[in-house]
N, CA, C and O atoms as a Tinker XYZ file with bonds, in Angstrom:
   344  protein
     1  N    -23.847000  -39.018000   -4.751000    73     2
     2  CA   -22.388000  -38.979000   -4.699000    64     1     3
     3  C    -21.961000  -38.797000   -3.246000    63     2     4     5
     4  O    -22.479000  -38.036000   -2.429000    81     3
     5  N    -20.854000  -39.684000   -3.046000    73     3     6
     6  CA   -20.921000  -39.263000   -1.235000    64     5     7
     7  C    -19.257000  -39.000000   -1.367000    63     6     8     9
     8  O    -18.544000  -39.805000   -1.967000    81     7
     9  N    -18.731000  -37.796000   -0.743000    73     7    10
    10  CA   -17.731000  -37.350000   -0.191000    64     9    11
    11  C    -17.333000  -37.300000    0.864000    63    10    12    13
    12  O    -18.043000  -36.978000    1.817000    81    11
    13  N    -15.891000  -37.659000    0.974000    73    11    14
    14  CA   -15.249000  -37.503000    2.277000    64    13    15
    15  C    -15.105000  -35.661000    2.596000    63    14    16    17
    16  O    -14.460000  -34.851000    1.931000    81    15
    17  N    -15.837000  -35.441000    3.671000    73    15    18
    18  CA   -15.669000  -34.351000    4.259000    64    17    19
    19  C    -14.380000  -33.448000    5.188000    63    18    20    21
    20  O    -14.500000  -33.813000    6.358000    81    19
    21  N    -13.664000  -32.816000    5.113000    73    19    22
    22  CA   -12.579000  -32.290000    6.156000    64    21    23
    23  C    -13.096000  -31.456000    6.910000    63    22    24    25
    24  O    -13.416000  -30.498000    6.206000    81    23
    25  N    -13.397000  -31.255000    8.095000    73    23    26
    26  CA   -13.362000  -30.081000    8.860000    64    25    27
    27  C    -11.875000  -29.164000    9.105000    63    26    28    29
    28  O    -10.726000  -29.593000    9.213000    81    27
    29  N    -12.186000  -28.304000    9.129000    73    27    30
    30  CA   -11.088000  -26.960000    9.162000    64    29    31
    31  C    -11.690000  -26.413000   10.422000    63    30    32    33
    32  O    -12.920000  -26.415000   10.463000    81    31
    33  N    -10.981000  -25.907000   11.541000    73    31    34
    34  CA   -11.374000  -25.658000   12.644000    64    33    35
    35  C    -10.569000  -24.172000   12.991000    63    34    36    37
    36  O     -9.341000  -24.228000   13.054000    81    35
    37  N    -11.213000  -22.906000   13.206000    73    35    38
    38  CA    -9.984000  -21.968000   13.117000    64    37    39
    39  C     -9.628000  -22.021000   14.343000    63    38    40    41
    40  O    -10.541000  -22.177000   15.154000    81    39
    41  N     -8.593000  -21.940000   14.726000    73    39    42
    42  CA    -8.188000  -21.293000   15.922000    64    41    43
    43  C     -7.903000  -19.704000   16.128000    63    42    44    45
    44  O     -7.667000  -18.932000   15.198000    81    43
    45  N     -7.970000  -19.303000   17.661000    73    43    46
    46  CA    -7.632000  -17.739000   17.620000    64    45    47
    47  C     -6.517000  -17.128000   16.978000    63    46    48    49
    48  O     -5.516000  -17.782000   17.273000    81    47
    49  N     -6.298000  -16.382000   16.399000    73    47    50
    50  CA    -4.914000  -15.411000   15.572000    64    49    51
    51  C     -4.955000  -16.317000   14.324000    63    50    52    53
    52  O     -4.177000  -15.911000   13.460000    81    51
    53  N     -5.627000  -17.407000   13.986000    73    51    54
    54  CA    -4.783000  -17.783000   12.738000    64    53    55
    55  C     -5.547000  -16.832000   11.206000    63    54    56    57
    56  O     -6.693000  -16.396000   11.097000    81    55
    57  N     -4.702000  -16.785000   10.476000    73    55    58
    58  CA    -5.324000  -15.690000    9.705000    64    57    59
    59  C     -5.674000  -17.059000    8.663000    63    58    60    61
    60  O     -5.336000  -18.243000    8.675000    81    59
    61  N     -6.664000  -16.080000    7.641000    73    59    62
    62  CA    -7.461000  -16.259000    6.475000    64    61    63
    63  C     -6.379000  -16.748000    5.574000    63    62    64    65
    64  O     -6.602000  -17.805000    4.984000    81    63
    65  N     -5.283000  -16.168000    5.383000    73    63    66
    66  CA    -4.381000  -16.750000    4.472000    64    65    67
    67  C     -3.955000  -18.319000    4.516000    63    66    68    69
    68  O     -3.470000  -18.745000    3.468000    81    67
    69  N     -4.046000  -18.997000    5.322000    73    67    70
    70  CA    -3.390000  -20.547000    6.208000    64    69    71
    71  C     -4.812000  -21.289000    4.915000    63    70    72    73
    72  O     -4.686000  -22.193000    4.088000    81    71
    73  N     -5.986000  -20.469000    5.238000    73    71    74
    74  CA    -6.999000  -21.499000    4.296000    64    73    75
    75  C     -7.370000  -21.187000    3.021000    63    74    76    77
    76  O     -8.097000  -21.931000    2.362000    81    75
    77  N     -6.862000  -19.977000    2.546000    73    75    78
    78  CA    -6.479000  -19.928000    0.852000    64    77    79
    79  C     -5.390000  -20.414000    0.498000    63    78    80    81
    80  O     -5.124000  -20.243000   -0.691000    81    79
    81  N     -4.312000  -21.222000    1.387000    73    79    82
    82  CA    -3.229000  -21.759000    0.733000    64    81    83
    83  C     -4.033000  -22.921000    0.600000    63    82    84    85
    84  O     -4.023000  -23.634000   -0.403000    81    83
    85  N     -4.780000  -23.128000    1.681000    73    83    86
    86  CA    -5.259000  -24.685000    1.418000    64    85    87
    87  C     -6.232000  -25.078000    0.302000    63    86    88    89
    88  O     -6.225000  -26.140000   -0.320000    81    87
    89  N     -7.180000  -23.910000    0.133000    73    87    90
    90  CA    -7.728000  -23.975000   -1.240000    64    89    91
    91  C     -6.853000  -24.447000   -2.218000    63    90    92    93
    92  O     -7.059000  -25.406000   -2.962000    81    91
    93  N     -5.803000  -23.686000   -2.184000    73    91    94
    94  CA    -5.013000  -23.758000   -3.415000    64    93    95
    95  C     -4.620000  -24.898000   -3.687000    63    94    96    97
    96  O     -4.826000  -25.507000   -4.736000    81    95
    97  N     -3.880000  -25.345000   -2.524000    73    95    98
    98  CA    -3.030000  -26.755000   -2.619000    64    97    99
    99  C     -3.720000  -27.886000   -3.071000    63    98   100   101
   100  O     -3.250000  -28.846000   -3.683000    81    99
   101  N     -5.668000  -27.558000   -2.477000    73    99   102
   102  CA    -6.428000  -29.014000   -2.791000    64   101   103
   103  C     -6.946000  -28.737000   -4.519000    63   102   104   105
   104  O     -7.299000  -29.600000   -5.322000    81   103
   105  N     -6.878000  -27.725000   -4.664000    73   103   106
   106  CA    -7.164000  -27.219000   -6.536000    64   105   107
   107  C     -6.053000  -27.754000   -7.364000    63   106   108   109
   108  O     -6.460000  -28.195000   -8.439000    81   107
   109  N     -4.989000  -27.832000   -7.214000    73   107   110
   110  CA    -4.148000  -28.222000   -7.153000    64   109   111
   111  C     -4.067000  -29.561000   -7.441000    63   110   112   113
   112  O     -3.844000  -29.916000   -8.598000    81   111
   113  N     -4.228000  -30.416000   -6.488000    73   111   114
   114  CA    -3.927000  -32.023000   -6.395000    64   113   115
   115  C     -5.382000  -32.735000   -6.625000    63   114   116   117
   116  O     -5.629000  -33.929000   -6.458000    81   115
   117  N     -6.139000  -31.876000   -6.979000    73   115   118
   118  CA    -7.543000  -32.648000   -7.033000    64   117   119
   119  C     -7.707000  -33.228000   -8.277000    63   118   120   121
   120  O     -7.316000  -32.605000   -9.264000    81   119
   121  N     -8.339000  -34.571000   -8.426000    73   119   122
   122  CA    -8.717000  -35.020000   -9.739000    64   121   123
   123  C     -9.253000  -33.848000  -10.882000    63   122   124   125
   124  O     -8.860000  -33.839000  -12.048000    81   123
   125  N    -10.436000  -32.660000  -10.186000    73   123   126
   126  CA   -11.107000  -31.936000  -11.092000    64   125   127
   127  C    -10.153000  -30.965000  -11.826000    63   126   128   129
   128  O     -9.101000  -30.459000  -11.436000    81   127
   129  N    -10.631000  -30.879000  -12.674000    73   127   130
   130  CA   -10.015000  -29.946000  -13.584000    64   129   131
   131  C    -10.587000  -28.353000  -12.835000    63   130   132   133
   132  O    -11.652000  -28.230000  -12.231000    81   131
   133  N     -9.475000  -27.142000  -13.094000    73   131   134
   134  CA    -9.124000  -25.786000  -12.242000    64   133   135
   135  C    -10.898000  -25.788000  -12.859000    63   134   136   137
   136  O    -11.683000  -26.082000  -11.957000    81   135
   137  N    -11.540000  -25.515000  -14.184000    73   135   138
   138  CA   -12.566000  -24.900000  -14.545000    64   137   139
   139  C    -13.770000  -25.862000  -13.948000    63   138   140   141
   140  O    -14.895000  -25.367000  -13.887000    81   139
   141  N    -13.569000  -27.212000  -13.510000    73   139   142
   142  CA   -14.873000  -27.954000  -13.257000    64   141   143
   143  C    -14.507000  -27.361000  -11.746000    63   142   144   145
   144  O    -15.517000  -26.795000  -11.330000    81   143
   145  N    -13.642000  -27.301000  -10.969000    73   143   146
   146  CA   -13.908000  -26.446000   -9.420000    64   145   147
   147  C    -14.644000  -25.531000   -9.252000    63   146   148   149
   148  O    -15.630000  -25.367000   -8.533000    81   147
   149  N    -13.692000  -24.421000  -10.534000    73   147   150
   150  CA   -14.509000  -22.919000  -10.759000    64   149   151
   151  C    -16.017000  -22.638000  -11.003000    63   150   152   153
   152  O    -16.646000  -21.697000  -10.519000    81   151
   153  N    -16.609000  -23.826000  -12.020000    73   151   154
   154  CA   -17.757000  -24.124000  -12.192000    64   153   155
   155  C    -18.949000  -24.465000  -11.003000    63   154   156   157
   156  O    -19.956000  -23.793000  -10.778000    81   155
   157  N    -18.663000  -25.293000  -10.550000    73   155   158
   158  CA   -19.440000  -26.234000   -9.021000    64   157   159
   159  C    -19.395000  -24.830000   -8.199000    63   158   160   161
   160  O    -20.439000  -24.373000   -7.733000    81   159
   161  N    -18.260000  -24.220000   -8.052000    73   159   162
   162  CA   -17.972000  -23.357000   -6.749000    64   161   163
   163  C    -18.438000  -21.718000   -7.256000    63   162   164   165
   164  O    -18.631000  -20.719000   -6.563000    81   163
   165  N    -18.515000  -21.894000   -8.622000    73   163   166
   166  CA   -19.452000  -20.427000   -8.860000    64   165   167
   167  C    -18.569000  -19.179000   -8.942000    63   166   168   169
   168  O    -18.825000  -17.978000   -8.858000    81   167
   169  N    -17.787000  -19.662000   -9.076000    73   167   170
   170  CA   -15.980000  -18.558000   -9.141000    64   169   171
   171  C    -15.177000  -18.255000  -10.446000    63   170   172   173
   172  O    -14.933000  -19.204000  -11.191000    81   171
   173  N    -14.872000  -17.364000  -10.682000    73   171   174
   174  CA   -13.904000  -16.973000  -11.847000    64   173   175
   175  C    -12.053000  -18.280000  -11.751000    63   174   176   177
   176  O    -11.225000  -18.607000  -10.901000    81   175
   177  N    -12.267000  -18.479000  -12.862000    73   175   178
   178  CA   -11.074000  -19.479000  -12.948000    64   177   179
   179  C     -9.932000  -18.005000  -12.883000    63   178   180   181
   180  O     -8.928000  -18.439000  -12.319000    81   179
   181  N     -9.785000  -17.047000  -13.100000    73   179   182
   182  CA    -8.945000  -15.986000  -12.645000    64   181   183
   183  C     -8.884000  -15.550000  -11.161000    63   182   184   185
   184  O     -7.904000  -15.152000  -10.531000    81   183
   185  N     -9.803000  -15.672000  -10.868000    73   183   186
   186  CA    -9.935000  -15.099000   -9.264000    64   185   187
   187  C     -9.117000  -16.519000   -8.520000    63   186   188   189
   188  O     -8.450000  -16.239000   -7.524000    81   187
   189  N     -9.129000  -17.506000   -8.806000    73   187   190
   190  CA    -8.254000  -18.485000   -8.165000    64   189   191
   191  C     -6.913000  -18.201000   -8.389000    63   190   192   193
   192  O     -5.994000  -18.339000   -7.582000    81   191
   193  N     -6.860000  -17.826000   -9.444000    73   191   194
   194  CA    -4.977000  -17.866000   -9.730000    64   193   195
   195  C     -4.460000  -16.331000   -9.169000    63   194   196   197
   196  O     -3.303000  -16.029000   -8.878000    81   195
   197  N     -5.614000  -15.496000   -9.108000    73   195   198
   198  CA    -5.296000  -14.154000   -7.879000    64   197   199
   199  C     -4.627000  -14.448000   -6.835000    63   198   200   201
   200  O     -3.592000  -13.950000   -6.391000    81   199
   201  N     -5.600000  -15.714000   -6.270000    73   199   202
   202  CA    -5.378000  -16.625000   -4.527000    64   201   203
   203  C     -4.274000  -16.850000   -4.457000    63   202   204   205
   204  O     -3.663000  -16.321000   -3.528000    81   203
   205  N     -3.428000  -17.860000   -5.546000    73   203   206
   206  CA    -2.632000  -18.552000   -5.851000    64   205   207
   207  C     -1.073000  -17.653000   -6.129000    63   206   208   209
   208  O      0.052000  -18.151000   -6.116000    81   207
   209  N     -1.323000  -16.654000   -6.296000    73   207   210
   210  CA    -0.526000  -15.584000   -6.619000    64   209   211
   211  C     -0.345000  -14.122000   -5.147000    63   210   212   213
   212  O      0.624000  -13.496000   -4.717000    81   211
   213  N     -1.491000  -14.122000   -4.890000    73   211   214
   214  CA    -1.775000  -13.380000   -3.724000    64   213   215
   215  C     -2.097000  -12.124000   -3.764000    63   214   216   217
   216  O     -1.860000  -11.303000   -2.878000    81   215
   217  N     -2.762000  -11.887000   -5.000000    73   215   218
   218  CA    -2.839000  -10.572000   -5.480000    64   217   219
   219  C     -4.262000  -10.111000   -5.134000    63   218   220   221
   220  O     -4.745000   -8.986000   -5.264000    81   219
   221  N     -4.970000  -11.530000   -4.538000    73   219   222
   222  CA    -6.329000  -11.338000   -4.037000    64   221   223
   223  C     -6.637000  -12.276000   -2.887000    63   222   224   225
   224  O     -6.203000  -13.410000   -2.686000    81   223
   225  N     -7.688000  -11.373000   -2.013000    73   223   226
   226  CA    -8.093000  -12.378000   -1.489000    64   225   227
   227  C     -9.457000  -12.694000   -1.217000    63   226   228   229
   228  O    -10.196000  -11.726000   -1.396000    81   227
   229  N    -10.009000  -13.701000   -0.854000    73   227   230
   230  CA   -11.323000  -13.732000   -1.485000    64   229   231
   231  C    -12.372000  -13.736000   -0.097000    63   230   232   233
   232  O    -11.854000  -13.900000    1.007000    81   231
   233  N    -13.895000  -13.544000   -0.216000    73   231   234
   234  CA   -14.067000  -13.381000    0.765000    64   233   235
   235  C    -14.830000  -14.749000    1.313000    63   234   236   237
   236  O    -14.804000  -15.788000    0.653000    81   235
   237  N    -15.479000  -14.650000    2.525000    73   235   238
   238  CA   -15.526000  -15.691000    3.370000    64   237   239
   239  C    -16.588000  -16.802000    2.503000    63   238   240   241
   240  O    -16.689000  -18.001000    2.763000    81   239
   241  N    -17.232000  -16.163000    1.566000    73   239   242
   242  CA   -18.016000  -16.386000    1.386000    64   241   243
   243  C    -17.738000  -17.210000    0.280000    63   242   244   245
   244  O    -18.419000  -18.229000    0.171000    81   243
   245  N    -16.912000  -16.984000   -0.527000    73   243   246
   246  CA   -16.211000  -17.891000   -2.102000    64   245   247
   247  C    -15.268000  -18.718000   -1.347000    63   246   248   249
   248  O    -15.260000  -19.853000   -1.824000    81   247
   249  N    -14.624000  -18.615000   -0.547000    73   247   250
   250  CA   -13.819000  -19.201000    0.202000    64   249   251
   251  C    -14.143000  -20.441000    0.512000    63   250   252   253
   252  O    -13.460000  -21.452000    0.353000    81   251
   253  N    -15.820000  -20.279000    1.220000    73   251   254
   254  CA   -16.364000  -21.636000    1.536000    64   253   255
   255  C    -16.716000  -22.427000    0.180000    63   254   256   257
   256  O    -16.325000  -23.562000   -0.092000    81   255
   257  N    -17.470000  -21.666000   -0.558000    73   255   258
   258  CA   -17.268000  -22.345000   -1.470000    64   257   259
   259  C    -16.722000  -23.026000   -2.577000    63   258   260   261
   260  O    -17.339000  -23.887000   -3.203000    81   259
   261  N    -15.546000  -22.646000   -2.835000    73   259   262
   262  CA   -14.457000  -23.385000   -3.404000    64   261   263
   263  C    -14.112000  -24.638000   -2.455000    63   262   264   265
   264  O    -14.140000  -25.766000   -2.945000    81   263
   265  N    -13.745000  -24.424000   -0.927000    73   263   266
   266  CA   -13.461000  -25.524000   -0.518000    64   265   267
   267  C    -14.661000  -26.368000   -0.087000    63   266   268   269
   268  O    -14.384000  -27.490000    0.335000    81   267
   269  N    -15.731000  -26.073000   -0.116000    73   267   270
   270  CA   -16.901000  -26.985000    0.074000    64   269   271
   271  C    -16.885000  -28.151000   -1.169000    63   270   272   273
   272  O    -16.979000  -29.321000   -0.798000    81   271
   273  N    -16.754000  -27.842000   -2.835000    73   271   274
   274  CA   -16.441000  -28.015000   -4.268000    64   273   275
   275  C    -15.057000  -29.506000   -3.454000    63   274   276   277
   276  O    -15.259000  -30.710000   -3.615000    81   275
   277  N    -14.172000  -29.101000   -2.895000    73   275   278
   278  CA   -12.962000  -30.046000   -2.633000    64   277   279
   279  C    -12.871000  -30.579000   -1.601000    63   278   280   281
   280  O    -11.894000  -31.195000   -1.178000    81   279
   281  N    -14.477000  -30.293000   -0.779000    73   279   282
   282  CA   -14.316000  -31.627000    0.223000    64   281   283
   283  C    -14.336000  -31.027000    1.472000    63   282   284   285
   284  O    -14.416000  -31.818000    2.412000    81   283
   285  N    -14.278000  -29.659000    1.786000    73   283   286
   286  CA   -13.761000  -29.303000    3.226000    64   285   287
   287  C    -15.029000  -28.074000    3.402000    63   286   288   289
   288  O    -15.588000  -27.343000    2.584000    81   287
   289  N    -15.140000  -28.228000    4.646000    73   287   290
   290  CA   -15.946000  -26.960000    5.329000    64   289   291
   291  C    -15.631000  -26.496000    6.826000    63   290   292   293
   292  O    -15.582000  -27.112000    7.891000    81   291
   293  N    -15.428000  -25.076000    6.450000    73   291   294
   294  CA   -15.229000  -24.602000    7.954000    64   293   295
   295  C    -16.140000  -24.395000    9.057000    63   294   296   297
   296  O    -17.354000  -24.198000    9.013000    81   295
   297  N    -15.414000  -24.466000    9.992000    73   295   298
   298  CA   -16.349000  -24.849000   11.234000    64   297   299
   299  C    -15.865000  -23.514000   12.464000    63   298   300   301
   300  O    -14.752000  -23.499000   12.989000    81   299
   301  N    -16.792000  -22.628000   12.705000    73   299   302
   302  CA   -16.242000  -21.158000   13.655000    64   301   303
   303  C    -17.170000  -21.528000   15.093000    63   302   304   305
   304  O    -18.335000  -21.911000   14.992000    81   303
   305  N    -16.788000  -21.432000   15.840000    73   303   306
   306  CA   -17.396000  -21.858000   17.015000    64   305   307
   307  C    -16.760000  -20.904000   18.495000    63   306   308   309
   308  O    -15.553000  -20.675000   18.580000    81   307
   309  N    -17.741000  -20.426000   19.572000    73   307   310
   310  CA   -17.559000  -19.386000   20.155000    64   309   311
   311  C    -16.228000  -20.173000   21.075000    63   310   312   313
   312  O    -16.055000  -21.388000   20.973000    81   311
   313  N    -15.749000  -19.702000   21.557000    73   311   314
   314  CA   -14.280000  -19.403000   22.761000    64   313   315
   315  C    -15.147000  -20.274000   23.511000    63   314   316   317
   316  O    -16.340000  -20.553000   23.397000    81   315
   317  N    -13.914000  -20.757000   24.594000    73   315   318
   318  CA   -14.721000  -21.887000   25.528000    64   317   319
   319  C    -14.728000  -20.623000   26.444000    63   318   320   321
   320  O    -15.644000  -20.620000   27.267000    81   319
   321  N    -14.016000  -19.716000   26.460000    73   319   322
   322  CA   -14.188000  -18.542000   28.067000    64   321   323
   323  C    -14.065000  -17.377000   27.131000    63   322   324   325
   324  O    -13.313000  -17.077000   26.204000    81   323
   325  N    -15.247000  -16.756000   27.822000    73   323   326
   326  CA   -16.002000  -15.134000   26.936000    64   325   327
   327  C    -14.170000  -14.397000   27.177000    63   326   328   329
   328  O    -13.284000  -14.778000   27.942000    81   327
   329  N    -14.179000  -13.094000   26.028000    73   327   330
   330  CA   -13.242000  -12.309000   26.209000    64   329   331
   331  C    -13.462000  -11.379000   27.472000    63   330   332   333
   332  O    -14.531000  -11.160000   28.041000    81   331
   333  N    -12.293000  -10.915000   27.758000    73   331   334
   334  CA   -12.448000  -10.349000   29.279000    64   333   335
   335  C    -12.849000   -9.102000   28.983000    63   334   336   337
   336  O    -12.420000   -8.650000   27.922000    81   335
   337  N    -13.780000   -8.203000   29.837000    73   335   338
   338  CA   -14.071000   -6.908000   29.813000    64   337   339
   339  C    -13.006000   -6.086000   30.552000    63   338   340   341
   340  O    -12.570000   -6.335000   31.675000    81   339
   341  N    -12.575000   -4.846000   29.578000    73   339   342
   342  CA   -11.793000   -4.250000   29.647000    64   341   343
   343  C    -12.122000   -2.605000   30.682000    63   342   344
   344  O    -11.219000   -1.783000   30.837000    81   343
């Protein structure tokens, strides 16, 4: 099966929330049904609608995998210039 892949690239300050909306939105509009995501991605079909609601948030680790399930994987990569010593 071959999938089109998205990279997600974080930038500095952007928070965790920007890519559980995006989970959501691609759960959402995706052909699969909420339980064949939940299934592939190894997740409670409740713990998504937590996301979706905001009553949870999930960690880095379900995160990837739900959106790995819809096509996307994040990509963390060091600063082009080290932080300054204080």
């Amino acid at each position: 099966m071959c999938r089109l892949r998205t990279s997600i690239r974080v930038a500095p300050g952007v928070s965790v929330h920007r890519f559980v909306a995006l989970a959501v939105d691609a759960a959402r509009t995706s052909p699969m049904s909420l339980e064949v995501i939940c299934e592939k991605a190894g997740v409670n079909r409740d713990m998504l609608r937590r996301w979706a609601v905001g009553k949870r948030g999930p960690s880095i680790i379900t995160l990837e995998a739900v959106l790995d399930v819809l096509g996307y994987e994040i990509i963390v990569r060091r600063k082009v210039s080290p932080p300054c010593d204080q």
